[in-house]
GUGUKE-326687 format. One record per residue: residue number from 1; residue in one letter; y, z, x of N, C-alpha, C in turn. Coordinates in steps of 0.1 Angstrom, whole numbers, plus 5000, padded with zeros to 4 digits. Layout:
<nodes>
nr; rest; n.y; n.z; n.x; ca.y; ca.z; ca.x; c.y; c.z; c.x
NUM; A; Y; Z; X; Y; Z; X; Y; Z; X
...
</nodes>
This chain:
<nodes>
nr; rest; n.y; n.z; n.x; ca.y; ca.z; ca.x; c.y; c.z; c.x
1; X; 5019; 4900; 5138; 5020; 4910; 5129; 5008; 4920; 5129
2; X; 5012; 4932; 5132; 5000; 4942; 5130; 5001; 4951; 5118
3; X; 4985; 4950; 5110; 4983; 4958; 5097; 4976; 4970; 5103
4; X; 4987; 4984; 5101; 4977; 4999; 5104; 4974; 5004; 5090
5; X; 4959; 5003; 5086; 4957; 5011; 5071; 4960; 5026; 5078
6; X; 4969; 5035; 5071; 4970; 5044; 5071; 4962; 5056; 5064
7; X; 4956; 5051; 5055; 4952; 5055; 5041; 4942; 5053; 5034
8; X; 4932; 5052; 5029; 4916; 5043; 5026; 4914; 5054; 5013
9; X; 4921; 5062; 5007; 4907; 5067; 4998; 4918; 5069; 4987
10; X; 4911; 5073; 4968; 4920; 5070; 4962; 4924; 5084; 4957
11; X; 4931; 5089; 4948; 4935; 5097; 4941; 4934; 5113; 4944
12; X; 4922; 5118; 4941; 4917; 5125; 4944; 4909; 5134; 4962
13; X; 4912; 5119; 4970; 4905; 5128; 4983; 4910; 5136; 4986
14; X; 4904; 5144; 4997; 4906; 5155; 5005; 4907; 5149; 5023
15; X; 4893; 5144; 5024; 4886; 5144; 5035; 4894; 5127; 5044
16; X; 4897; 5122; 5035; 4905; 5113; 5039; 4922; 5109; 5034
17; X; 4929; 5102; 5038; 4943; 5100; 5030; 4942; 5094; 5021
18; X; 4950; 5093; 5010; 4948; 5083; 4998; 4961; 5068; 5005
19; X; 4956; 5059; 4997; 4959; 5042; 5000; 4974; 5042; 5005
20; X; 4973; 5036; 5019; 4991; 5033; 5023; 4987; 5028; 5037
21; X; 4996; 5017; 5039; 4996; 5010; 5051; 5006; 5004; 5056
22; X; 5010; 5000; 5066; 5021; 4996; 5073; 5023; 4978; 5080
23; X; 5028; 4971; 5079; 5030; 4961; 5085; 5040; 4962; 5098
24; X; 5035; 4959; 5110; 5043; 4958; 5118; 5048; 4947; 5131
25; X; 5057; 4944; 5130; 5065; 4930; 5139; 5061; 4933; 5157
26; X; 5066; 4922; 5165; 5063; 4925; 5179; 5075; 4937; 5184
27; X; 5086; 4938; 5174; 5097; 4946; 5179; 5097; 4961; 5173
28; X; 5086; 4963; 5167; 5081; 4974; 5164; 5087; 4979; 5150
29; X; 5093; 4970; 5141; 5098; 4972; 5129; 5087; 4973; 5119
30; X; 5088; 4984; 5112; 5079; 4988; 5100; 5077; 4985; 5087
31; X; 5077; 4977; 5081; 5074; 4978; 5066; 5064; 4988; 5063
32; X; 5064; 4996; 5055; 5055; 5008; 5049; 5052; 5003; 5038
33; X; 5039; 5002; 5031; 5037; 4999; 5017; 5029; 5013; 5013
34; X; 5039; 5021; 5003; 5030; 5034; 5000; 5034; 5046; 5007
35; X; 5032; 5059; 5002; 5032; 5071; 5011; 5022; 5081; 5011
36; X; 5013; 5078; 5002; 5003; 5084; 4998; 5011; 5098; 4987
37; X; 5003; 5112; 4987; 5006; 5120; 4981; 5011; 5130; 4988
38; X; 5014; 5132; 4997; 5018; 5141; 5004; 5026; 5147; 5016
39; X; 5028; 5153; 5030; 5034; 5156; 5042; 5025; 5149; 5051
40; X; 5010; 5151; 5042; 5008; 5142; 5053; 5007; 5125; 5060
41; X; 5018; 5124; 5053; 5023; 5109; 5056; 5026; 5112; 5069
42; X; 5036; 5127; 5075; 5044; 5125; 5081; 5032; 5125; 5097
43; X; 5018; 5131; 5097; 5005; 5132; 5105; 4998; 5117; 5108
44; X; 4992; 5114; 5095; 4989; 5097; 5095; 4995; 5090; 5107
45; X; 5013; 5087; 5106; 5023; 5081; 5108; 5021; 5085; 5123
46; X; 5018; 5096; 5126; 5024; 5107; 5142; 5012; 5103; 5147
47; X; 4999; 5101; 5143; 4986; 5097; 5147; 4984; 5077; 5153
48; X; 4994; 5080; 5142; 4991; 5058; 5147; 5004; 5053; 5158
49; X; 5011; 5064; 5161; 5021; 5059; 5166; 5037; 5054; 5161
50; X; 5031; 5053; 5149; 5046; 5051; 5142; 5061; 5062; 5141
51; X; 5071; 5059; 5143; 5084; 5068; 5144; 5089; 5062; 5132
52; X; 5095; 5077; 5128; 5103; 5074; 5115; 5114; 5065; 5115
53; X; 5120; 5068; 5128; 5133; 5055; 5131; 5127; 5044; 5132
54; X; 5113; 5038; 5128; 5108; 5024; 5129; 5110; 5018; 5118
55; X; 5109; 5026; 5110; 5110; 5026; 5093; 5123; 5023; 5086
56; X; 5125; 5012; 5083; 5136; 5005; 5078; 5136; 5000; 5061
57; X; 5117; 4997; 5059; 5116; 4994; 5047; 5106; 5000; 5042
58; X; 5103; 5001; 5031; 5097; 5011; 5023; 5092; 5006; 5010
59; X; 5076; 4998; 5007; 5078; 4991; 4993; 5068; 5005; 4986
60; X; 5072; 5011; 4970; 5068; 5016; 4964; 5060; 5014; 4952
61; X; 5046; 5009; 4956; 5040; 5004; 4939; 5042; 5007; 4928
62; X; 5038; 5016; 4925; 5038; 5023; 4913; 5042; 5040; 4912
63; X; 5037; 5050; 4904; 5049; 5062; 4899; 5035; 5073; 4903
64; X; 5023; 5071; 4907; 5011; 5079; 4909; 5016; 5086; 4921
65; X; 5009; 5105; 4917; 5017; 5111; 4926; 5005; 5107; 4938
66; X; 4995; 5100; 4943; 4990; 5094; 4953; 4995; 5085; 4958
67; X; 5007; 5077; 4955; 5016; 5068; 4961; 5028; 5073; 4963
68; X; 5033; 5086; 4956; 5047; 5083; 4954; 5052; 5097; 4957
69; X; 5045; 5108; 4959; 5048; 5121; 4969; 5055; 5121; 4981
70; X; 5043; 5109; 4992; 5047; 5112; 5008; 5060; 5105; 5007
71; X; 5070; 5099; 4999; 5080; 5093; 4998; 5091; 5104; 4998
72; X; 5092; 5113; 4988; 5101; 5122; 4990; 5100; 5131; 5004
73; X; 5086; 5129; 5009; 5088; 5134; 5022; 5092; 5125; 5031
74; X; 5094; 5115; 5030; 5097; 5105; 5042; 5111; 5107; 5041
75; X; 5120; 5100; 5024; 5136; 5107; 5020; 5136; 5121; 5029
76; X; 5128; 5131; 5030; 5133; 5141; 5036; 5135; 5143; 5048
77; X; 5126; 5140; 5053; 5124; 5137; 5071; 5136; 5126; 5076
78; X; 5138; 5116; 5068; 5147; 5106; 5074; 5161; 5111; 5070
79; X; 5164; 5117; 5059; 5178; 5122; 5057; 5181; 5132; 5062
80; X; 5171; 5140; 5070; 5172; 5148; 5080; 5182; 5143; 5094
81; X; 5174; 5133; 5098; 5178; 5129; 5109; 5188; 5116; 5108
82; X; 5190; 5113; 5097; 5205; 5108; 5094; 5216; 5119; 5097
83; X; 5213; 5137; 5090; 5222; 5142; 5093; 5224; 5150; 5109
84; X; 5212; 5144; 5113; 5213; 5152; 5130; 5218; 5139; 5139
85; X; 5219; 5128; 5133; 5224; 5117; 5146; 5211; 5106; 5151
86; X; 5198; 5110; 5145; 5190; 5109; 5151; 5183; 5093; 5143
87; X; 5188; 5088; 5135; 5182; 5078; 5129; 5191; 5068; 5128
88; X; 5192; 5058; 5132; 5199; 5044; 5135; 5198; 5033; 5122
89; X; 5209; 5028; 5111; 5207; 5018; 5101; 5204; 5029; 5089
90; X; 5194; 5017; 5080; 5196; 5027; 5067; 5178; 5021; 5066
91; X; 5176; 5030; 5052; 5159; 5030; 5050; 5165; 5018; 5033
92; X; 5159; 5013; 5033; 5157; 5003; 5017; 5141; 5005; 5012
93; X; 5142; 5010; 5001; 5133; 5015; 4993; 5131; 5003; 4979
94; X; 5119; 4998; 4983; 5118; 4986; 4971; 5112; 4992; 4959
95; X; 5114; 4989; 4949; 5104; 4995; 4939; 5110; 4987; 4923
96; X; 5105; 4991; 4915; 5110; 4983; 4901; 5120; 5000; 4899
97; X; 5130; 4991; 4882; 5137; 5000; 4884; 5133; 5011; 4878
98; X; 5124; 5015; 4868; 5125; 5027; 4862; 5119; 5036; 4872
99; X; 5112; 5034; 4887; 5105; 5041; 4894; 5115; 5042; 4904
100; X; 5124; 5035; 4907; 5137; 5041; 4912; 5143; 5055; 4910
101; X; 5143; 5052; 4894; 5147; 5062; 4888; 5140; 5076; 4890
102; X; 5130; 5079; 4890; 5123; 5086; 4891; 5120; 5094; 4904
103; X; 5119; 5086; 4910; 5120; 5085; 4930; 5132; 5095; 4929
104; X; 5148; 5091; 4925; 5153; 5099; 4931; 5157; 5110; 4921
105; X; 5153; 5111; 4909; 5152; 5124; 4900; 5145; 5134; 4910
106; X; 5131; 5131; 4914; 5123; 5138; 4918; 5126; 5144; 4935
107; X; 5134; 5135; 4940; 5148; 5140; 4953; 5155; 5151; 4949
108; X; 5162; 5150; 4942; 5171; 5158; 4940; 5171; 5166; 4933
109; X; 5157; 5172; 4924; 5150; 5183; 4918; 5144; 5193; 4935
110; X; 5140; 5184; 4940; 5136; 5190; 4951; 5136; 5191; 4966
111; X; 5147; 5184; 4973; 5152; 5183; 4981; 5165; 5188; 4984
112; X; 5175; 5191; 4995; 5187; 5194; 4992; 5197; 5184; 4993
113; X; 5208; 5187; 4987; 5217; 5176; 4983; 5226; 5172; 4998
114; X; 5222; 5177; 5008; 5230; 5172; 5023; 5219; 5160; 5025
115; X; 5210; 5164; 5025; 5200; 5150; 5021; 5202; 5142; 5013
116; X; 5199; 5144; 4999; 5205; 5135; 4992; 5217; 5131; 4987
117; X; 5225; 5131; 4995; 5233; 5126; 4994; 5236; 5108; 5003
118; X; 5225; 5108; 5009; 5222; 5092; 5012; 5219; 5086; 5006
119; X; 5214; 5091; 4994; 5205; 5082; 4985; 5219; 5072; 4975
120; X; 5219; 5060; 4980; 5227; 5052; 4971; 5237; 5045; 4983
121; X; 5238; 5055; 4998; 5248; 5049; 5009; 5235; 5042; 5016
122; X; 5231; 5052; 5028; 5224; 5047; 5037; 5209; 5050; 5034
123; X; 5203; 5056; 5022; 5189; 5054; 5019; 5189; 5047; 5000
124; X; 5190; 5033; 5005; 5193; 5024; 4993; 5177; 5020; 4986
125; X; 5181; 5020; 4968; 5171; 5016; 4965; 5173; 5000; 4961
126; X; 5164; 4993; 4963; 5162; 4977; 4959; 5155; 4975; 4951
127; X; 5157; 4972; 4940; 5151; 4971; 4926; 5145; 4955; 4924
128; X; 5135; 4952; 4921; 5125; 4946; 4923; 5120; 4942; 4910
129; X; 5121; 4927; 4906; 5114; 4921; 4892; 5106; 4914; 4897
130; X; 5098; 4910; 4889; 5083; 4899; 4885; 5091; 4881; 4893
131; X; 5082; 4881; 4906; 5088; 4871; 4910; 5102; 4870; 4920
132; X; 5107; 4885; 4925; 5118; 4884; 4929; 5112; 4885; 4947
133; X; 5121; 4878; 4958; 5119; 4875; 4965; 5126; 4881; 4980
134; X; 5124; 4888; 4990; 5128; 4896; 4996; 5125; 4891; 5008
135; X; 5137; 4892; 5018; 5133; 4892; 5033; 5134; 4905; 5044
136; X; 5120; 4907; 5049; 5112; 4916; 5053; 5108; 4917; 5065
137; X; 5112; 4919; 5075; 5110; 4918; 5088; 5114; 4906; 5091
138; X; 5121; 4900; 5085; 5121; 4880; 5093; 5110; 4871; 5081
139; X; 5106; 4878; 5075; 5091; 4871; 5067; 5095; 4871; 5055
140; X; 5092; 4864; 5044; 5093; 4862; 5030; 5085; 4870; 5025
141; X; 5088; 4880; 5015; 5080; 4888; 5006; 5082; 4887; 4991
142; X; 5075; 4882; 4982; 5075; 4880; 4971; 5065; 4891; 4962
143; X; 5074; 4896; 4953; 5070; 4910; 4945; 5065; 4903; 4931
144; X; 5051; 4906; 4929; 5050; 4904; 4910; 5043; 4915; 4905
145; X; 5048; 4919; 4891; 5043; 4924; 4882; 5026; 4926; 4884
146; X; 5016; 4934; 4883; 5001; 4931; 4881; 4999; 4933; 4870
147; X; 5008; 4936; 4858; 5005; 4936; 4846; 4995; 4950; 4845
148; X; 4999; 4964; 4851; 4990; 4974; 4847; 4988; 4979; 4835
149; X; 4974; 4982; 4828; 4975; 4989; 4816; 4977; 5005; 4817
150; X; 4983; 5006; 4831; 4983; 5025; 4830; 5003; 5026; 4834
151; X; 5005; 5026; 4844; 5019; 5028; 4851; 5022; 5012; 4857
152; X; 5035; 5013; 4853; 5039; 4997; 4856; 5038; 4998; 4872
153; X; 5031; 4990; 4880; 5029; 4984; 4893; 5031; 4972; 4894
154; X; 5038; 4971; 4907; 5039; 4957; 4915; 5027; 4957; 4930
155; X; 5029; 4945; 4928; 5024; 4944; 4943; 5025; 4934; 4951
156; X; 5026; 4923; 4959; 5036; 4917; 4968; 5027; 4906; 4976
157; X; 5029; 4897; 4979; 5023; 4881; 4993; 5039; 4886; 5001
158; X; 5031; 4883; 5015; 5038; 4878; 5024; 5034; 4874; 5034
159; X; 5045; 4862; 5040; 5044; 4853; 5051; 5041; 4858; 5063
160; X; 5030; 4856; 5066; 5030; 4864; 5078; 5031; 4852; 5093
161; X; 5021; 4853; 5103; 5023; 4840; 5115; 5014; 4833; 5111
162; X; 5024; 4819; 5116; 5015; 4807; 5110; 5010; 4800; 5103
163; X; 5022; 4810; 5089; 5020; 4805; 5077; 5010; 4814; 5068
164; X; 5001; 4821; 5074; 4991; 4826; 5066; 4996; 4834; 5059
165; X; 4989; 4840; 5046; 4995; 4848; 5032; 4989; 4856; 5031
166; X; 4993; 4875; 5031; 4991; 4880; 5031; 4994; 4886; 5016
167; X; 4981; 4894; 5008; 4984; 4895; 4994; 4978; 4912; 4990
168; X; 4986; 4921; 4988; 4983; 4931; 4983; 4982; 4936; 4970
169; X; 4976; 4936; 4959; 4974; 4934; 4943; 4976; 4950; 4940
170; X; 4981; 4961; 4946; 4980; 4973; 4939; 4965; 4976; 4945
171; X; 4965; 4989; 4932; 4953; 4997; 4934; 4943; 4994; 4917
172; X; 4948; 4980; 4914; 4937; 4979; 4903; 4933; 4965; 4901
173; X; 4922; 4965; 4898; 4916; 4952; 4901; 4927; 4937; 4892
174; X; 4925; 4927; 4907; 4932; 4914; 4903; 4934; 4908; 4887
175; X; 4949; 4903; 4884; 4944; 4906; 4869; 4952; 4887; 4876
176; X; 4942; 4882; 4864; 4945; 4865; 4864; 4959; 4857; 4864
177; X; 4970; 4871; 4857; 4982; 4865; 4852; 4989; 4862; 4863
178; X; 4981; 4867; 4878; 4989; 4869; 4892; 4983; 4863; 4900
179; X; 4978; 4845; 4894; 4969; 4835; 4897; 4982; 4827; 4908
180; X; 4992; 4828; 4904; 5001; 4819; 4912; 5008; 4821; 4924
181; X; 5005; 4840; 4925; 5015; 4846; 4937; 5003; 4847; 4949
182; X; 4993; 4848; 4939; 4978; 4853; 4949; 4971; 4845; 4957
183; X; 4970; 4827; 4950; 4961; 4818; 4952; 4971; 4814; 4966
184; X; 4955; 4806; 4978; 4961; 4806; 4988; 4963; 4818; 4996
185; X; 4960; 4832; 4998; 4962; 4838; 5001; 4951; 4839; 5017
186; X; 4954; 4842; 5028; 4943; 4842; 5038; 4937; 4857; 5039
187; X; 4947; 4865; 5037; 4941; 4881; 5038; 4946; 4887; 5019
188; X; 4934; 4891; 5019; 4941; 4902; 5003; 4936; 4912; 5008
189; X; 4938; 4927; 4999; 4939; 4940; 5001; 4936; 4943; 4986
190; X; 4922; 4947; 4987; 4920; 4948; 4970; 4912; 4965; 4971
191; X; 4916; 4969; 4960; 4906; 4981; 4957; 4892; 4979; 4954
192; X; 4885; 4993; 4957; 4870; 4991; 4953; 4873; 5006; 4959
193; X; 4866; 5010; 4939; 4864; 5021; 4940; 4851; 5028; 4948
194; X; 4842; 5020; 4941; 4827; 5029; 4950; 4818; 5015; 4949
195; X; 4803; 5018; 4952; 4795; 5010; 4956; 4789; 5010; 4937
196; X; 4786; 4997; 4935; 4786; 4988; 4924; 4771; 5000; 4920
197; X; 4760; 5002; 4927; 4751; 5010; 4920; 4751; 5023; 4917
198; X; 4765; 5029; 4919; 4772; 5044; 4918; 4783; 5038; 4907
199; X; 4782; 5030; 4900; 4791; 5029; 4889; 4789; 5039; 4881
200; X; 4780; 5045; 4875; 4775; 5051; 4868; 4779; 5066; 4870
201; X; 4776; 5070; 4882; 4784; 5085; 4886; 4799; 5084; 4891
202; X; 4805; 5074; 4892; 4819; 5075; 4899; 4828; 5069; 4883
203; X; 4820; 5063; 4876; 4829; 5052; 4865; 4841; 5048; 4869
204; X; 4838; 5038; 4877; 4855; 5031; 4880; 4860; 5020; 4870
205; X; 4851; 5022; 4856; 4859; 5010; 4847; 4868; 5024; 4839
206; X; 4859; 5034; 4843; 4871; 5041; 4826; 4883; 5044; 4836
207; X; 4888; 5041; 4849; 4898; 5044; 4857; 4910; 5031; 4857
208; X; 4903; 5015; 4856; 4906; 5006; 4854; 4904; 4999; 4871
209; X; 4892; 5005; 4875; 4892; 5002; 4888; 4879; 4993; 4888
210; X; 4872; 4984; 4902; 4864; 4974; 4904; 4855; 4986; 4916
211; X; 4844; 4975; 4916; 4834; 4981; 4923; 4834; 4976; 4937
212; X; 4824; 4974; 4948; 4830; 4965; 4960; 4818; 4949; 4956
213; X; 4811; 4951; 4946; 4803; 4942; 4940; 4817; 4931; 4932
214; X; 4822; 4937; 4925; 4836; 4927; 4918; 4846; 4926; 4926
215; X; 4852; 4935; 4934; 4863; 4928; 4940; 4855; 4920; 4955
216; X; 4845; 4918; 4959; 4842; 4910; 4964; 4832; 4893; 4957
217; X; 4832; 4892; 4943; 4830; 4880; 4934; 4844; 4876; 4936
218; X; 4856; 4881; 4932; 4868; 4879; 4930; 4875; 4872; 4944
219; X; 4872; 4877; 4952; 4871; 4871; 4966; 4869; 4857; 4970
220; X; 4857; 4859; 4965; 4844; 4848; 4970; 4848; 4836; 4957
221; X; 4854; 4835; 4945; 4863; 4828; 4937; 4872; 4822; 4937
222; X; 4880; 4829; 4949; 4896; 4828; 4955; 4896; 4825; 4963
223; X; 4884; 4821; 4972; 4884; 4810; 4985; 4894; 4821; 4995
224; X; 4894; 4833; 4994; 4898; 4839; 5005; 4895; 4843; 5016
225; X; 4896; 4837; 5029; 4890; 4838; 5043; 4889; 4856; 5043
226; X; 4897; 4864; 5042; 4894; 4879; 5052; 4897; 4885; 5038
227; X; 4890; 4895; 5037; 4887; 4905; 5024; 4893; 4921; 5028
228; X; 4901; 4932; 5028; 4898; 4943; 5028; 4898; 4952; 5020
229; X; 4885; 4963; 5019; 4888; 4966; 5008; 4894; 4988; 5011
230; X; 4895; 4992; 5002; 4903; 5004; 5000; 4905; 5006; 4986
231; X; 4908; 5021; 4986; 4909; 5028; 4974; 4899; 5032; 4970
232; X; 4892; 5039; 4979; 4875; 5045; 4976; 4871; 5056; 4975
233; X; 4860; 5063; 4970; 4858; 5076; 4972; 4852; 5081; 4981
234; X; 4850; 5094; 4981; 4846; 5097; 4993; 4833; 5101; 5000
235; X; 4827; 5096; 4994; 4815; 5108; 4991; 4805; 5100; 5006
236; X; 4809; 5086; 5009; 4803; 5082; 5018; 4811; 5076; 5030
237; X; 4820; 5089; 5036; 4828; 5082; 5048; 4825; 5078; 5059
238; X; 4811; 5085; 5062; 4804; 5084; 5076; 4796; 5072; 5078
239; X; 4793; 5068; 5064; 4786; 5055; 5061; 4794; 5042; 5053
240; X; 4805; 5050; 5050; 4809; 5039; 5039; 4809; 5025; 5045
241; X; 4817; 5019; 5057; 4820; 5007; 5064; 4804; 4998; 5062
242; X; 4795; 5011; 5062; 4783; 5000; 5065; 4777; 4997; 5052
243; X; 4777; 5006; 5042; 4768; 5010; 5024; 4786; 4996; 5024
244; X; 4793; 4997; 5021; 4802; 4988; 5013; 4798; 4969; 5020
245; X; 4800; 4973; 5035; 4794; 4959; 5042; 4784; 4953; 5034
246; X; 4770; 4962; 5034; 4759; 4952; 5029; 4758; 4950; 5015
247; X; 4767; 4962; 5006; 4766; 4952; 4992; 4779; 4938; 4993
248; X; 4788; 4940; 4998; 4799; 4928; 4997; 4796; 4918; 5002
249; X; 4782; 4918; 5012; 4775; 4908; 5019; 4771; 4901; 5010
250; X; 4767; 4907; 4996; 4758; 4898; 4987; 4765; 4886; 4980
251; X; 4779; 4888; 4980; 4788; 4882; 4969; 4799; 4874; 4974
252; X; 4801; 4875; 4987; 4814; 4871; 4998; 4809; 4869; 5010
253; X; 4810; 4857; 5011; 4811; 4847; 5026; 4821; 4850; 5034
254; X; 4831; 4853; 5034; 4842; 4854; 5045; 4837; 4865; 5054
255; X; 4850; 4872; 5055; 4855; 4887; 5067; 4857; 4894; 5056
256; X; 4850; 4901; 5061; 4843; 4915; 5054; 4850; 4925; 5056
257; X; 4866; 4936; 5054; 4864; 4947; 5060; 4866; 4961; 5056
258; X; 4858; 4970; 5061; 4859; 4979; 5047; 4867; 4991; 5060
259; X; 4876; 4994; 5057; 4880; 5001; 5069; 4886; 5015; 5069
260; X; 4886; 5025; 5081; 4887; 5036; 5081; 4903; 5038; 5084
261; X; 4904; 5052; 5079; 4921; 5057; 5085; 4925; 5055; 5097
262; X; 4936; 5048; 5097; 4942; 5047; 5111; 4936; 5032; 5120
263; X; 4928; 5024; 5116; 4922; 5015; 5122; 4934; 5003; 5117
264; X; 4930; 4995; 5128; 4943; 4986; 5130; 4937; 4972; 5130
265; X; 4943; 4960; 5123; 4942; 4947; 5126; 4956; 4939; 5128
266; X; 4949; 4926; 5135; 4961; 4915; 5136; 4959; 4907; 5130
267; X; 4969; 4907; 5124; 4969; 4891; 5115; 4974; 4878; 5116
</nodes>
């Protein structure tokens, strides 16, 4: 299984994409988690190699237009090439349901209706509760609640080779009630907004966000072998991998990785 972060920075960048990444099989099938905010999902995507016809599934955290924009561009691009001949099967769109809702309000405000008109045939939504269980490329994926205090988010474990657990918590720091989907986990994907001694100029608590100082205690707690982190700002892209390395060094023993757009691991 190959993880492409597509995406590393949060809300607000410019200079990089905001948070979205892809899981992908040896047969080149995509899980997409995220779209970021914008078209240019459809750039990201064209840069790493990925083809929209790879894209079969599609999980949607939450309702932020940093997650949930490049989506109606994807709906667009792919209902395109539903109507040209050009896209093979159907896209499944995971998400809870009131963001369903929303998803395709926001289609059909703004898209045209020869497009959407897949929405419900061949571009289906899959509505998703706390603990509901999904098969995903061949792999088990289990969706929970993170209990956000801003917009209801989910975020998801799954099986990847060899048994190892792959654990994505959203974009806000691990909340304890998601002790049971998370524990065990060999790779997590946690946010960290900025470096713990820039708390003060970035404030990532009044956002409800962690530092790379906490989400790497949280880590180092959780007996988690490989750490990455994302959802950062931007102010240090040319240095960030190495300023985030040596404070997370202080708090976390494992694999360390703070990583840039488009960079790829295997898991």
């Amino acid at each position: 299984m190959k993880l492409t972060i597509l995406g590393t920075g949060n809300a607000t960048v410019s200079e990089c994409y905001n948070t979205c990444f892809a899981l992908t099989d040896e047969e080149k099938r995509c899980f997409l988690v995220d779209a970021g905010g914008g078209n240019r999902i459809l750039k990201v995507l064209k840069d790493t190699g990925i083809e929209l016809g790879e894209i079969h599934d599609l999980f949607v955290t939450h309702e932020h237009i940093d997650h949930v924009l490049g989506v109606i561009w994807l709906i667009r691009m792919i209902g395109q090439r539903m109507n040209q001949g050009k896209y093979d099967g159907d896209l499944r769109i995971y998400c809870h349901k009131e963001l369903a809702e929303k998803i395709q309000t926001i289609a059909n405000l703004t898209i045209q209706q020869k497009v959407c008109k897949h929405m419900g045939e061949r571009i289906q939504f899959v509505v998703v509760e706390n603990g509901d269980k999904r098969e995903i490329l061949g792999k088990t994926v289990t969706f929970f609640d993170i209990m956000s205090t801003k917009a209801k988010q989910f975020g998801f474990t799954m099986t990847v080779e060899n048994g190892d657990k792959f654990t994505c918590v959203g974009d806000e720091p691990y909340n304890e009630a998601n002790y049971e989907y998370v524990k065990g986990s060999t790779w997590l994907l946690h946010e960290a907004f900025c470096l713990f001694d820039e708390a003060d100029k970035f404030k990532p608590y009044e956002k409800h966000h962690s530092t790379v100082k906490e989400a790497c205690q949280l880590a180092e707690e959780l007996g988690v072998p490989n750490l990455l982190l994302y959802h950062t700002e931007e102010t240090h892209l040319s240095e960030r991998k190495k300023l985030y390395t040596e404070e997370g060094r202080r708090y976390y023993h494992g694999n360390l990785y703070v990583p840039d757009d488009l960079e790829v691991f295997e898991l």
